[in-house]
C-alpha positions in Angstrom: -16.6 6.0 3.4 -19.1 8.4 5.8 -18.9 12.2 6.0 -19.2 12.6 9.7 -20.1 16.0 11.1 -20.3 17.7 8.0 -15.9 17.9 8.3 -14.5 14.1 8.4 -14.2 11.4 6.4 -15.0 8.1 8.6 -13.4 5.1 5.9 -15.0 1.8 6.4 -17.5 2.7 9.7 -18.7 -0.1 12.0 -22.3 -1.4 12.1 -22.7 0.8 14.8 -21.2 4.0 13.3 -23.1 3.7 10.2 -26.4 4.6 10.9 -25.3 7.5 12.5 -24.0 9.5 9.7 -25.9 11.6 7.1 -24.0 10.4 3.7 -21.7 7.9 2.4 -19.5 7.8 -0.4 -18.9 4.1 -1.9 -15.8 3.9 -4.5 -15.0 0.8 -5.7 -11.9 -0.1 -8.1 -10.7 -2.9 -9.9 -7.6 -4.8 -10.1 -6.6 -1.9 -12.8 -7.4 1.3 -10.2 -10.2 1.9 -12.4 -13.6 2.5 -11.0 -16.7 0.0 -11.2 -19.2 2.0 -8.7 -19.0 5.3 -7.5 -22.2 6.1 -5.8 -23.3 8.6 -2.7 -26.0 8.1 -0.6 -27.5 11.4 1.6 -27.6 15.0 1.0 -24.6 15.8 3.4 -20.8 17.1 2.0 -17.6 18.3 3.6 -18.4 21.8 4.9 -16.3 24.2 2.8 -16.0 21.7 0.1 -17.3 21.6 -3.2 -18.4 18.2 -4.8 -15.8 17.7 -7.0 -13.4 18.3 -3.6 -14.9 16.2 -1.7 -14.9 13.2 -4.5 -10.8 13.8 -4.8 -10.9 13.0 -1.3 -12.3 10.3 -1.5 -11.0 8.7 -4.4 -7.4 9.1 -2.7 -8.7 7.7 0.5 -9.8 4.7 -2.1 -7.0 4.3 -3.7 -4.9 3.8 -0.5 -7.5 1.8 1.2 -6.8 -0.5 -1.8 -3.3 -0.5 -1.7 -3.0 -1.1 1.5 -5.3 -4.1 1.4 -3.6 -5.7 -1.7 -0.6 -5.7 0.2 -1.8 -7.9 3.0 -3.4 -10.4 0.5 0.0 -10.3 -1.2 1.3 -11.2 2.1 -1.0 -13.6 3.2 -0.5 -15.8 -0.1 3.2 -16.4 0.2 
């Protein structure tokens, strides 16, 4: 996930997106929904957001992004 502008999130950027935003925000979770990397890369935040803010937002972004993706592999195998 990229912080874009200083105000968005940007979840899973292109090749070509990527380079141009200041920070990322990597959250990665198991089979469980519990976390094996949480990392940030940059300087940048949400404008108006504190860090722990900003890692919420994330973290539900995350934990749709997973959902979401389980449910087509789910689909996919049957």
């Amino acid at each position: 996930m990229k912080l874009m502008h200083r105000s968005y999130f940007l979840p899973d950027p292109t090749a070509l997106e990527s380079p141009l935003l200041p920070t990322t925000v990597v959250i990665a979770l198991d089979e469980k929904d519990k976390a094996c990397l949480v990392r940030q890369d940059g300087m940048g935040g949400l404008k108006g957001k504190g860090g722990e803010d900003v890692l919420g937002e994330a973290w539900k972004a995350a934990e749709g992004r997973v959902r979401e993706l389980r449910s087509i592999l789910d689909e996919s195998c049957q």
